[in-house]
C-alpha positions as CSV (number, residue, x, y, z in Angstrom):
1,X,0.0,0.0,0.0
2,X,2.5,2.0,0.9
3,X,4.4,1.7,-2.5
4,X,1.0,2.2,-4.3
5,X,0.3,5.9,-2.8
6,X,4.1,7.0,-3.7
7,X,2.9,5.6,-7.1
8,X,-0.1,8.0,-7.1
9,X,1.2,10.4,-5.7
10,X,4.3,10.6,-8.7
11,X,1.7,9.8,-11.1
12,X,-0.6,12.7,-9.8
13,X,2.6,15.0,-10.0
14,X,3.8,13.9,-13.3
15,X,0.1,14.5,-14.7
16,X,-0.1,17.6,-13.5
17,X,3.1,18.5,-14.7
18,X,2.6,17.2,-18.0
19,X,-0.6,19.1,-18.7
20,X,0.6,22.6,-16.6
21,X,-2.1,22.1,-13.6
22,X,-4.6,22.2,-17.0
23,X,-8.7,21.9,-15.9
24,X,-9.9,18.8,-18.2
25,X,-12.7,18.1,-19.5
26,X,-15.9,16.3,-18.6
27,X,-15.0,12.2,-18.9
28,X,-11.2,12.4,-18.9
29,X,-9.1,10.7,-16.4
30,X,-6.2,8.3,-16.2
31,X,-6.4,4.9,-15.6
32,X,-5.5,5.1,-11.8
33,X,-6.4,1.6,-10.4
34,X,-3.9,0.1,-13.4
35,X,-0.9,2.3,-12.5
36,X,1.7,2.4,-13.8
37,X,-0.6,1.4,-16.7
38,X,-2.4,4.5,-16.8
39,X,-2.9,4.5,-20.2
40,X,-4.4,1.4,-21.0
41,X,-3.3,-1.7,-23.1
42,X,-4.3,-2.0,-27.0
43,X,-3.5,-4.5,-30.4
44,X,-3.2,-4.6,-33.5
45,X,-2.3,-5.1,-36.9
46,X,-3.8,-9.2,-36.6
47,X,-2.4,-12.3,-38.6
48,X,-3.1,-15.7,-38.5
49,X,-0.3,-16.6,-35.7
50,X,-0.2,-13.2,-34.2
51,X,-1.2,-9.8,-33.0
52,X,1.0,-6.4,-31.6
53,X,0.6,-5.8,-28.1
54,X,0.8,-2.5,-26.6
55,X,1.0,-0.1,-23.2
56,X,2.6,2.2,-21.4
57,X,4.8,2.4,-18.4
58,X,4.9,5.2,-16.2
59,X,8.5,5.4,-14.6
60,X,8.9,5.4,-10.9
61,X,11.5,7.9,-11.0
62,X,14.0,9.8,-13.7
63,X,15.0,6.3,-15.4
64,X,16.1,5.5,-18.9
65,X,15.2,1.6,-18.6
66,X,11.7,-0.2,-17.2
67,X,11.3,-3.8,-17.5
68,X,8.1,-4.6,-18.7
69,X,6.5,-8.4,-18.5
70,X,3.3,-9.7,-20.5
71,X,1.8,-12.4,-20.5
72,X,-1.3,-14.2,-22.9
73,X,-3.8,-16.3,-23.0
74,X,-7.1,-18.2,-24.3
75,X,-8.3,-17.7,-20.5
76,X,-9.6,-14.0,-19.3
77,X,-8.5,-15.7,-15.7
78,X,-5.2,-16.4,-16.7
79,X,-5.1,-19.6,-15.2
80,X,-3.3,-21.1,-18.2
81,X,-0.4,-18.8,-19.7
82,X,-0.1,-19.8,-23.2
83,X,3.1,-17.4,-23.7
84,X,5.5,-15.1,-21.5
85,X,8.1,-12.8,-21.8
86,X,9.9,-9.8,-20.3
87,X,11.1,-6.2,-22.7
88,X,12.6,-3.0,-21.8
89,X,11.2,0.4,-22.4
90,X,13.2,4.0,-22.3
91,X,12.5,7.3,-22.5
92,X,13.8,7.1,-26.7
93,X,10.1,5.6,-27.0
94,X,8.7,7.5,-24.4
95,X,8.2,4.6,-22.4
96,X,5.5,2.7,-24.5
97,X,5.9,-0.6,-25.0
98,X,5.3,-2.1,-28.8
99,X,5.4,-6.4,-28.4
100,X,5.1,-8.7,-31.8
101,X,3.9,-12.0,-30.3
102,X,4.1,-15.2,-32.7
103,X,3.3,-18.5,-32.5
104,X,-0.3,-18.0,-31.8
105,X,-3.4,-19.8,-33.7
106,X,-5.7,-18.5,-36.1
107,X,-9.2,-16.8,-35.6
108,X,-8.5,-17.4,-31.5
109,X,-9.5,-15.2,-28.7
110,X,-7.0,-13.9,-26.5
111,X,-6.6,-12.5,-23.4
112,X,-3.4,-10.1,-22.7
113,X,-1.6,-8.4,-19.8
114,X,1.5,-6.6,-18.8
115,X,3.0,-6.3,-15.2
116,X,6.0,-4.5,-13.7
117,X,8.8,-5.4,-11.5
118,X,6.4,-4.7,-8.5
119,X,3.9,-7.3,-9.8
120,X,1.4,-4.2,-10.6
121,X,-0.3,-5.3,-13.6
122,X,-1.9,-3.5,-16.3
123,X,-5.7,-4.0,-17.6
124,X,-6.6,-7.2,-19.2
125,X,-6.9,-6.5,-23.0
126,X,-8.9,-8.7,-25.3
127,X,-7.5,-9.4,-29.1
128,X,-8.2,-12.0,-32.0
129,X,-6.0,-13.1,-34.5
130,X,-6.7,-13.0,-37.9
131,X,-8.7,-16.4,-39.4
132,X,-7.0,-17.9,-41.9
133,X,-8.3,-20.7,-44.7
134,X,-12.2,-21.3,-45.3
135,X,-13.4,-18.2,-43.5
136,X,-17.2,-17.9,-43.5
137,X,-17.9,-14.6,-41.4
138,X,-15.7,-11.2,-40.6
139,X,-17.0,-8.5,-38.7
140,X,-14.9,-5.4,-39.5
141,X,-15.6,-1.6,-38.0
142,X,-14.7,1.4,-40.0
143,X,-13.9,4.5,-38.8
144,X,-12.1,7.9,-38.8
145,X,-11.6,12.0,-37.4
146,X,-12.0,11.6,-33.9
147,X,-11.4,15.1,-32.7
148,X,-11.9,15.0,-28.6
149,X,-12.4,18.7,-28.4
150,X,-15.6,18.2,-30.9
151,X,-17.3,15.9,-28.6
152,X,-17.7,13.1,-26.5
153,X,-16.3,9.1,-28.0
154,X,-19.7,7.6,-27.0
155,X,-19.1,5.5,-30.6
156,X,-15.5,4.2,-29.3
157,X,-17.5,3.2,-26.1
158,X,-20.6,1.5,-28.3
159,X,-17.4,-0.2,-30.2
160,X,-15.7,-1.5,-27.1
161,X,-19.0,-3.3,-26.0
162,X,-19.5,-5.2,-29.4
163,X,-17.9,-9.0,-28.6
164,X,-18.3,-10.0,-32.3
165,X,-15.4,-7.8,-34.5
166,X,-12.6,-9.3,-35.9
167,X,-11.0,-5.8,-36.0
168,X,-11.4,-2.1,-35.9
169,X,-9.8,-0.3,-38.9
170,X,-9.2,3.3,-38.1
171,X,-9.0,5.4,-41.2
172,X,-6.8,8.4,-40.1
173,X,-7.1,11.5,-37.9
174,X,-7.0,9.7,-34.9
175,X,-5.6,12.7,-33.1
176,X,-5.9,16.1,-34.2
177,X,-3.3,18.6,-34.3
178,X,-5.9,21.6,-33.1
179,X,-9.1,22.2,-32.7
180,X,-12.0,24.5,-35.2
181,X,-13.2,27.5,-33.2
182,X,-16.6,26.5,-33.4
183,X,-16.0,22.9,-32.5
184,X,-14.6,23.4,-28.6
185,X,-16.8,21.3,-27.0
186,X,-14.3,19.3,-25.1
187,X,-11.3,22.1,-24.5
188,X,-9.0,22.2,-21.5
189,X,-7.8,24.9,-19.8
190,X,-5.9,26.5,-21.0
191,X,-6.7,25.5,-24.4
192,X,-4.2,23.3,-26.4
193,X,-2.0,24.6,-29.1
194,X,-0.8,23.0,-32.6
195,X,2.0,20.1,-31.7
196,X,5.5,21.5,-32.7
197,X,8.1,18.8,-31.2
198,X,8.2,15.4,-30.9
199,X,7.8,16.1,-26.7
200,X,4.1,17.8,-27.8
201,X,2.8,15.1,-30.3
202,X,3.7,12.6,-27.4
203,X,1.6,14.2,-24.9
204,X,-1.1,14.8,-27.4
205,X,-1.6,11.1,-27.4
206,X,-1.4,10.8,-23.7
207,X,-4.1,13.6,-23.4
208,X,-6.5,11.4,-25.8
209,X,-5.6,8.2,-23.8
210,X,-7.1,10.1,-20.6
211,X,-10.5,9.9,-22.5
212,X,-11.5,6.1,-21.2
213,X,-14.0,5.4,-24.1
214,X,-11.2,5.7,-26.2
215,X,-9.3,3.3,-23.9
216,X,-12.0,0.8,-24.0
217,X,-12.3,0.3,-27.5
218,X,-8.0,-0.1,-27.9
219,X,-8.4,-2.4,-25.2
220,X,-11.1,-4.6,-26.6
221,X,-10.4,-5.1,-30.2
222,X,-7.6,-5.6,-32.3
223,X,-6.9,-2.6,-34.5
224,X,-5.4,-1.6,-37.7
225,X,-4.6,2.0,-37.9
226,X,-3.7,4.6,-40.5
227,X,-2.2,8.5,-40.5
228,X,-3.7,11.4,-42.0
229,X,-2.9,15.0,-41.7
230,X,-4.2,15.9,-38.2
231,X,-2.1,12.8,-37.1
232,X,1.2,14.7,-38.7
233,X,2.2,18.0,-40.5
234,X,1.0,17.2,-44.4
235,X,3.8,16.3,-45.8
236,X,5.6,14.9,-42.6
237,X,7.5,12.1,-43.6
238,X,9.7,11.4,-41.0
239,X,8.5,13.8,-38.8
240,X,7.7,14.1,-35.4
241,X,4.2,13.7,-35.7
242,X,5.1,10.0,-37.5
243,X,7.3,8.9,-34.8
244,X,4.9,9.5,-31.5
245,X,2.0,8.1,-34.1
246,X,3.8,4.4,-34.3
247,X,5.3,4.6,-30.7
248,X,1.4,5.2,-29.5
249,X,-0.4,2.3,-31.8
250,X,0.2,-1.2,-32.0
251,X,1.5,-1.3,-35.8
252,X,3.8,-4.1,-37.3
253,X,7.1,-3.6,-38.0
254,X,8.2,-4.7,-41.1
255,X,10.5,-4.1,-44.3
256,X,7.7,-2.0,-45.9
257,X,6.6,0.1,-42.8
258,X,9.4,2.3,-42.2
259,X,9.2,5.5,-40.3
260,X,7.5,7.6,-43.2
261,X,5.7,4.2,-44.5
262,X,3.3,2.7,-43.0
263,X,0.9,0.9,-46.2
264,X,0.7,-2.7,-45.5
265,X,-1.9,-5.5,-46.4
266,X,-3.4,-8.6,-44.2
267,X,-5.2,-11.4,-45.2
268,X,-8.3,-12.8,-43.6
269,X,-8.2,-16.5,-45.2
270,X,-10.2,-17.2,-48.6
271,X,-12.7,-14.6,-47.5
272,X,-10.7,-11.5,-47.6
273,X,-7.3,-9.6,-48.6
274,X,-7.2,-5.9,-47.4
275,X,-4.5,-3.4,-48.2
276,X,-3.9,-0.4,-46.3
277,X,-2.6,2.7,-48.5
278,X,-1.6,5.8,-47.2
279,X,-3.0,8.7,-49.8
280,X,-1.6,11.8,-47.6
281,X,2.1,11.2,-47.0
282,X,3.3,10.4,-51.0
283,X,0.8,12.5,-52.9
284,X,2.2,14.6,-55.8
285,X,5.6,12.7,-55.3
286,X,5.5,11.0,-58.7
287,X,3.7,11.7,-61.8
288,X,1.6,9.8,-65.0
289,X,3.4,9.8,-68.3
290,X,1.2,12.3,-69.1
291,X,1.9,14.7,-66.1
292,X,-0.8,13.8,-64.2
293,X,0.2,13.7,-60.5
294,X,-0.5,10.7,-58.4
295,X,-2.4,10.3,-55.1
296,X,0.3,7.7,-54.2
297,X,3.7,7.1,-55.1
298,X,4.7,4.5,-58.0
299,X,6.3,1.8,-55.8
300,X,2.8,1.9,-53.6
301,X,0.7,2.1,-56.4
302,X,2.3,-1.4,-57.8
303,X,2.1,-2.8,-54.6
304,X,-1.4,-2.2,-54.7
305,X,-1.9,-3.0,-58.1
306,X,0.1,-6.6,-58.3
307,X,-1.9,-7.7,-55.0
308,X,-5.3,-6.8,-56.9
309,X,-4.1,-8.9,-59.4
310,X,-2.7,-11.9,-57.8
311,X,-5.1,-12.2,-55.5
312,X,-7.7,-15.4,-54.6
313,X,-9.7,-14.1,-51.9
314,X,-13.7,-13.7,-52.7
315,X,-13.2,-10.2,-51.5
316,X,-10.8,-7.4,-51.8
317,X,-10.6,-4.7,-49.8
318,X,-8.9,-1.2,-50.1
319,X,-9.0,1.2,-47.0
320,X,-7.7,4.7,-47.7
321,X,-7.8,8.1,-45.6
322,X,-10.2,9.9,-48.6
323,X,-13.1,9.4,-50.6
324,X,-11.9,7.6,-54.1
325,X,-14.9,7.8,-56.0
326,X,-16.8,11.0,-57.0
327,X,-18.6,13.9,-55.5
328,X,-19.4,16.3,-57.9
329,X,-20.6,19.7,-57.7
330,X,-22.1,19.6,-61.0
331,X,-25.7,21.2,-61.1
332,X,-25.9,22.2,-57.8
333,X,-26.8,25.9,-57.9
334,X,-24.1,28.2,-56.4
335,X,-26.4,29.8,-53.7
336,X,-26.1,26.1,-52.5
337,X,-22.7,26.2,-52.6
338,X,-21.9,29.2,-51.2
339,X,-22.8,27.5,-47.8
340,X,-20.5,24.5,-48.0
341,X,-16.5,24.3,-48.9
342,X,-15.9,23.3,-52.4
343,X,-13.4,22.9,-55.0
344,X,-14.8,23.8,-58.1
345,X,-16.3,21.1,-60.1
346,X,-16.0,18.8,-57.2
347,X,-16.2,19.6,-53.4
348,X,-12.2,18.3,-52.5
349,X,-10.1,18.3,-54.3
350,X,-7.5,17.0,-51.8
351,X,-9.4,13.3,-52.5
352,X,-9.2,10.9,-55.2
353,X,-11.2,13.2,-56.9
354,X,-7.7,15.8,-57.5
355,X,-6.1,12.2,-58.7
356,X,-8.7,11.1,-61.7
357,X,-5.7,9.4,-63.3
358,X,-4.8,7.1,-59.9
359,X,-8.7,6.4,-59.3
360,X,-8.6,5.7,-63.5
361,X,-5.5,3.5,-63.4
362,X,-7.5,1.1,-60.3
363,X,-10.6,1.4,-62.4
364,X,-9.0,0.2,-65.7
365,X,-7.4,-2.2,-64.2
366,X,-10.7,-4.0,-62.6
367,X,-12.4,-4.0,-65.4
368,X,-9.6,-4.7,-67.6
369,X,-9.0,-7.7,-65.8
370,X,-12.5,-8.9,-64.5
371,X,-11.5,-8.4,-61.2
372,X,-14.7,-8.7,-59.1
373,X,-16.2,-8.0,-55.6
374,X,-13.6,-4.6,-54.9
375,X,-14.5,-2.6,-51.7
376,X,-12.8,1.0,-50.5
377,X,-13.4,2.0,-47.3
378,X,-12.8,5.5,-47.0
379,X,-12.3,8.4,-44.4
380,X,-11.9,11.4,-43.2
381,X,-14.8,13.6,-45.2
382,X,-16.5,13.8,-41.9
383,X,-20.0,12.4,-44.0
384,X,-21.7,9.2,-44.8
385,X,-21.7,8.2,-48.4
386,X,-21.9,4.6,-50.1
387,X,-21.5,4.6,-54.0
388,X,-20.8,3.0,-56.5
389,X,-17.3,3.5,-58.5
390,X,-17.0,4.3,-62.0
391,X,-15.2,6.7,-64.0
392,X,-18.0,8.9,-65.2
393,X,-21.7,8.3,-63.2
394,X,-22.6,10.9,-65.7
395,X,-22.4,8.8,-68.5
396,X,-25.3,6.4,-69.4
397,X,-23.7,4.5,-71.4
398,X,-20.9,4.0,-68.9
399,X,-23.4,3.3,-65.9
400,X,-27.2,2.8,-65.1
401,X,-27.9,4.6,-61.3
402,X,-30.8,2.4,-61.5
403,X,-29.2,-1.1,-61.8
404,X,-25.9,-0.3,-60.8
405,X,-24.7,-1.8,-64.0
406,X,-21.0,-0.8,-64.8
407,X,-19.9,0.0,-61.5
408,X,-16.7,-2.2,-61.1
409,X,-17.0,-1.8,-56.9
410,X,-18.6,-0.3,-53.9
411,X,-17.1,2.2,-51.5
412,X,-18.0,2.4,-47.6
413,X,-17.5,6.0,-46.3
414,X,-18.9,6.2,-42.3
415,X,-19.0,9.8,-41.0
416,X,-16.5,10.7,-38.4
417,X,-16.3,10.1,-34.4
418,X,-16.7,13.2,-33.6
419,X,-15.4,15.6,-35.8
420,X,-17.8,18.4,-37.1
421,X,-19.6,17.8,-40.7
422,X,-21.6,20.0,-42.6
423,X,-24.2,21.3,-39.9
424,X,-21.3,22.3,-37.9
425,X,-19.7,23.7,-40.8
426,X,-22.3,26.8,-40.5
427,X,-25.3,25.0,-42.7
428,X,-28.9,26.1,-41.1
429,X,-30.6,22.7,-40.3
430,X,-34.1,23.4,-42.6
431,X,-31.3,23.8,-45.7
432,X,-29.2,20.4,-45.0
433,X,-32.6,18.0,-47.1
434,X,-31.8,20.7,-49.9
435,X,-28.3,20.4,-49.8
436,X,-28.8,16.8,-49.5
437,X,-31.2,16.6,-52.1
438,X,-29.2,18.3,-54.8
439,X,-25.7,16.3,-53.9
440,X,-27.5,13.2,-54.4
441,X,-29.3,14.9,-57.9
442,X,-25.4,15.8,-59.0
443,X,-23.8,12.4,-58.0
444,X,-26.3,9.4,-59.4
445,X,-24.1,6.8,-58.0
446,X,-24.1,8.0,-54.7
447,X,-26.6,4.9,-52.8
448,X,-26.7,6.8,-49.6
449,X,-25.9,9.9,-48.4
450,X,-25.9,11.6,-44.7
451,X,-24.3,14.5,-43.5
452,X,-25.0,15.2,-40.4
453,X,-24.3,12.5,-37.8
454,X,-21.4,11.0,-35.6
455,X,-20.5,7.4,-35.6
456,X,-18.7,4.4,-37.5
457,X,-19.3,1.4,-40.3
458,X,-19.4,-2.2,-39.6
459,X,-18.7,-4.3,-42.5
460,X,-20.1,-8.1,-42.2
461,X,-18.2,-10.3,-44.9
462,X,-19.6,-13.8,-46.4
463,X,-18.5,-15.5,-49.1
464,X,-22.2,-14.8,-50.8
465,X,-22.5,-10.5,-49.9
466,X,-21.0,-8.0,-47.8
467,X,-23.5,-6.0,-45.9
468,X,-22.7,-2.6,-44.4
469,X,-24.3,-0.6,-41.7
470,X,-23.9,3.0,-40.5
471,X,-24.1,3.6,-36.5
472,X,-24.4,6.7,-35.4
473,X,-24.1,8.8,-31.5
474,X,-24.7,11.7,-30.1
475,X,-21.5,13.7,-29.2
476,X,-22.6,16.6,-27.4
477,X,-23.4,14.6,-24.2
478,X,-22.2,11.2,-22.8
479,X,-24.9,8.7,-24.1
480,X,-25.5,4.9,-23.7
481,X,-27.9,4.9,-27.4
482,X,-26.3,4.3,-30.8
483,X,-29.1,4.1,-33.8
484,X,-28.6,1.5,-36.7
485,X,-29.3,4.4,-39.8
486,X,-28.8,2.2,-42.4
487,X,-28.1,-0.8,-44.2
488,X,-26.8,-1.8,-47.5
489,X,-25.7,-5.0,-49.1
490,X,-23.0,-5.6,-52.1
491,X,-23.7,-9.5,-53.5
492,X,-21.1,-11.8,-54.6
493,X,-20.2,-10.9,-58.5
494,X,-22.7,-8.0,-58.7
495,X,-19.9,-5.0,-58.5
496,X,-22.6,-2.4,-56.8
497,X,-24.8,-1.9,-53.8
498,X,-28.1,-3.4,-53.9
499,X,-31.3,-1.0,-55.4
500,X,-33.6,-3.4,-53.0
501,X,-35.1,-1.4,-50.1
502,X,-33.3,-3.2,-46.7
503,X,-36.5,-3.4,-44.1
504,X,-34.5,-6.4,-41.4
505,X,-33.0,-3.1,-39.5
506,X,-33.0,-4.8,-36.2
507,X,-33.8,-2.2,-33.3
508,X,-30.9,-1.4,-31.1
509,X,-30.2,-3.8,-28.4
510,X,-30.5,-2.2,-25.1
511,X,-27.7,-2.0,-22.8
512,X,-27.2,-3.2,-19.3
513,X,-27.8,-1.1,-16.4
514,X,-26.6,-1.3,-13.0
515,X,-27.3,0.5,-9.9
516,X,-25.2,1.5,-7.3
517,X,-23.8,-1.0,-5.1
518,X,-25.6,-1.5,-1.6
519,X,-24.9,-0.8,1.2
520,X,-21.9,0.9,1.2
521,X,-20.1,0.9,3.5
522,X,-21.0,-2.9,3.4
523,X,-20.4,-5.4,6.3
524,X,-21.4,-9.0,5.3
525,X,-22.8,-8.6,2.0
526,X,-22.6,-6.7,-1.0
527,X,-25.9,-6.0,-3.4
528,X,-26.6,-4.8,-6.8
529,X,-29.3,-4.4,-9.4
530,X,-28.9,-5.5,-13.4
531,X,-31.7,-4.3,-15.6
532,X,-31.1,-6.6,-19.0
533,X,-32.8,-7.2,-22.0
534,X,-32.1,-11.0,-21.9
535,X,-30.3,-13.6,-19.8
536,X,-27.1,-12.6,-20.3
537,X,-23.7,-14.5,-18.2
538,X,-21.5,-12.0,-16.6
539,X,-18.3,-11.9,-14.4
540,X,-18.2,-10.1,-10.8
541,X,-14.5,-9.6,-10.0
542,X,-13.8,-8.4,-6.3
543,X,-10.4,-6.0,-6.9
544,X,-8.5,-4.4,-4.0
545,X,-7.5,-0.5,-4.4
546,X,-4.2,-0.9,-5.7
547,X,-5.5,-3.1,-8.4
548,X,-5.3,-6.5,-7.2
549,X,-7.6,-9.4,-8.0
550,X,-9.0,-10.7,-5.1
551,X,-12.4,-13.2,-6.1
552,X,-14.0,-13.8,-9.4
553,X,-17.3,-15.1,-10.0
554,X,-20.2,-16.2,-12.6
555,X,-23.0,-14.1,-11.9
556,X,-26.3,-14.7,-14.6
557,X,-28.4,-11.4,-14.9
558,X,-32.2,-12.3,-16.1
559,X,-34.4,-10.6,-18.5
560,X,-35.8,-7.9,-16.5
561,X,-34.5,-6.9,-12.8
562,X,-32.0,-8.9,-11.0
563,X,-30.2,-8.5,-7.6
564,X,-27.1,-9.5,-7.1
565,X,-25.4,-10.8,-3.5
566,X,-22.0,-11.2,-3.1
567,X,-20.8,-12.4,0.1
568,X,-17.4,-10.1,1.3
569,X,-17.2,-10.7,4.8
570,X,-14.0,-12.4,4.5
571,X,-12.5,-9.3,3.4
572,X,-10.2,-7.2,5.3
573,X,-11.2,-3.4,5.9
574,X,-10.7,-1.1,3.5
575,X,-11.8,0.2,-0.3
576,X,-12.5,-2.1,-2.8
577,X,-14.0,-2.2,-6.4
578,X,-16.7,-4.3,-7.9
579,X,-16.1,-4.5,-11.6
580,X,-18.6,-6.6,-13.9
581,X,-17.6,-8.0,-16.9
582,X,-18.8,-9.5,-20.0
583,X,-18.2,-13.4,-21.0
584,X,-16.2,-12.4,-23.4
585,X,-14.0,-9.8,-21.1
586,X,-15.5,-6.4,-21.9
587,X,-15.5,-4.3,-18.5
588,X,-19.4,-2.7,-18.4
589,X,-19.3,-1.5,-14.4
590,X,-16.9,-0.7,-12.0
591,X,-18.7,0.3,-8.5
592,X,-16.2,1.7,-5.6
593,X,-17.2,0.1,-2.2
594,X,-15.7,0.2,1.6
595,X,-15.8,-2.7,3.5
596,X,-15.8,-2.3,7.1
């Protein structure tokens, strides 16, 4: 105990160091019962026999070496260890710690954890590897611009709490260098300013890592993340903002993701083959024969091109940080306009839509070579969009908008987490179905089109169809409620999103809720009430102050009301926490208590 309050009590000094005695926002804290951990664990970049582990170490003192342990395993008790191992962390990563464990099997579960010296472990994450041969099912969540002054991450908590993804791809602007005037919902005082050295992008990611939605859904899923130009200066290779981006996410190290490069592909079995390419760091390096600059350099763009063309997977998969097909400004009358930023003949310019010869040379190529069932998933426009991708939509020889015939592939566009879209860009709300209306008049292959809501895409892959559903959240108030918007389904061989009306929308499923924990203090017993939906089998873990696991147990809440007793009159005095899991490891309650 006594080790444990120095702890704090460094911790508490360092923090308030670190961020200048700066008054946070609503919903930001450390991770305080995990110290030193107080950022939280996270994974990443899955294959068949392994995963990336992550964390981060405060020091005890002015030190330039910590010796970090981990352990994982198929068991969220940890009564089996499947593998083990110790690394070293210093100040030359800012003590994080970036582990590439092997040897594991495909499509599996795991459960993950670090510990120090001290035995002071870290939070138990939760990962999956990625399935390999005759896959019949991926879940996949897409996402991007998750500003945390623009609001609050309830879509990173609604993603923690889903049990059934087989990873989380996060499109670019994870962190943002500053904030819009008119987006400061979440600011601290005093305000932050634009990162400028390595020191500042480093604690720019600790200062999103206090945000514990955001730590919930790192910890729970596996993810695959890409830059963009909030996440660096815009042409930052090797920059600052590069470095403190791979030292703070679990991404692979391998021949192709140096420093300034961080494209890569996995491969999900005969299901799916996904490449990752990064559109902001090479643009305008190299050119087309005919002077035409390219969206990616030429060595990417063959990458790209050869795996499209070699590949054997029923689905291929593109994820980029902008929108590759079309969004035209064609038609739409300028009064319209004049509301919303544009580029001219299209609204940015800065997209696939300023590259027609790179979108042209993937086009020609798919078609050239029959290449069927191509999906991009796309970020950072801050909107919702599905279409389908063609050279010219305007052309009716080229493409029917009513049969989707000559579309060579679909792209999946979810809004952003948080960061503002065209309300919050100054549009009245009675002139958004106008706006809306005319976009989708001056872009036929656009299937569906949103711009005002907050949220993310979740992909489901079979070997028949891939459908895609938009999820969206409030972000001006913490909220437990996500709405299903939308739902859209690509077949097997057809090349475009179905015309058929989707009506199997399921409603929402209706989180858990749990009271406070009675009484308190508590002598004998400790009591609780679940409110569920359905029977649902859940995990009561009994953990001391300084973080220590002292009882776990089954607990099965019912449809409707259920109390819950737990006997805890073995337990010495003191202050305790009751945290409730999920079978599959999610955390969904932690309740302080004192036992007399």
């Amino acid at each position: 105990m006594k080790r444990f309050l120095s702890l704090c009590i460094f911790t508490f000094m360092s923090i308030a160091l670190c961020w200048g005695q700066a008054i946070l926002p609503a919903n930001m804290y450390e991770d305080s019962l995990h110290a030193p951990f107080i950022y939280g664990v996270a994974s990443g970049d899955p294959v068949p026999d392994g995963i990336v582990l992550w964390t981060y170490v405060l020091p005890e003192a002015i030190t330039d070496n910590v010796v970090v342990s981990w352990e994982i395993t198929t068991d969220s008790t940890f009564a089996s260890i499947i593998q083990s191992g110790n690394t070293q962390t210093d100040s030359t990563t800012d003590f994080t710690v970036n582990v590439e464990i092997s040897g594991l099997s495909s499509g599996m579960i795991y459960y993950y954890r670090f510990y120090d010296a001290f035995s002071q472990y870290s939070a138990i994450g939760r990962t999956k590897t990625a399935q390999s041969g005759n896959v019949q099912e991926l879940k996949i969540a897409v996402m991007s611009c998750s500003s945390i002054y623009s609001g609050f991450f309830n879509a990173y908590k609604r993603l923690s709490e889903r049990e059934s993804l087989d990873a989380i791809i996060h499109l670019g602007d994870y962190v943002y260098d500053y904030a819009d005037p008119d987006e400061e919902i979440r600011m601290p005082i005093p305000a932050h300013t634009e990162p400028a050295t390595l020191s500042e992008w480093r604690e720019r990611h600790k200062y999103y890592l206090l945000d514990p939605d955001l730590r919930l859904a790192r910890q729970n899923h596996p993810w695959i993340p890409l830059w963009d130009n909030h996440d660096m200066p815009v042409k930052g290779v090797l920059s600052d903002g590069n470095q403190a981006f791979r030292e703070y996410l679990p991404i692979r190290r391998t021949s192709q993701t140096l420093a300034d490069t961080i494209y890569r592909d996995f491969h999900f079995g005969n299901l799916l083959d996904l490449w990752i390419n990064d559109v902001t760091g090479f643009r305008t390096v190299d050119t087309f024969p005919n002077g035409a600059t390219a969206i990616m350099n030429h060595a990417q763009s063959q990458w790209l091109l050869n795996g499209l063309s070699n590949s054997q997977a029923r689905w291929k998969m593109m994820g980029s940080q902008k929108m590759m097909g079309g969004w035209y400004t064609t038609g739409i009358p300028q009064q319209i306009l004049d509301l919303v930023p544009d580029d001219g003949p299209v609204f940015d310019d800065s997209s696939w839509d300023g590259y027609p010869e790179s979108r042209n040379e993937i086009i020609d190529l798919l078609r050239n070579q029959q290449i069927d069932n191509f999906i991009a998933v796309s970020g950072d426009s801050h909107v919702s969009v599905a279409m389908d991708l063609v050279k010219n939509p305007h052309d009716t020889l080229e493409y029917n908008p009513q049969t989707g015939e000559g579309s060579v592939g679909v792209e999946f566009l979810p809004t952003s987490i948080s960061r503002g879209n065209v309300d919050e860009t100054g549009v009245a709300a009675f002139l958004i179905p106008t706006f809306t209306n005319f976009s989708n008049s001056a872009n036929p292959q656009h299937v569906y089109s949103e711009f005002t809501a907050h949220g993310y895409g979740l992909l489901t892959l079979r070997p028949d169809s891939v459908t895609a559903e938009y999820y969206y959240s409030p972000i001006l108030a913490l909220s437990n409620t996500e709405t299903l918007a939308k739902k859209l389904v690509v077949r097997n061989g057809d090349n475009h999103w179905s015309k058929l009306i989707t009506t199997d929308i399921p409603e929402p499923e209706k989180l858990l809720e749990f009271s406070e924990v009675f009484p308190n203090p508590s002598g004998e017993n400790l009591n609780l009430f679940i409110v569920s939906p359905r029977l649902f089998t859940l995990y009561a873990e009994i953990v001391s102050e300084d973080g220590k696991l002292i009882q776990r147990m089954p607990i099965q809440a019912k449809e409707g009301k259920t109390q819950i007793s737990l006997e805890v009159k073995k337990l010495s005095s003191g202050k305790y926490y009751l945290k409730i899991s999920s079978s599959m490891g999610s955390i969904l309650a932690l309740k302080p208590f004192v036992k007399l």
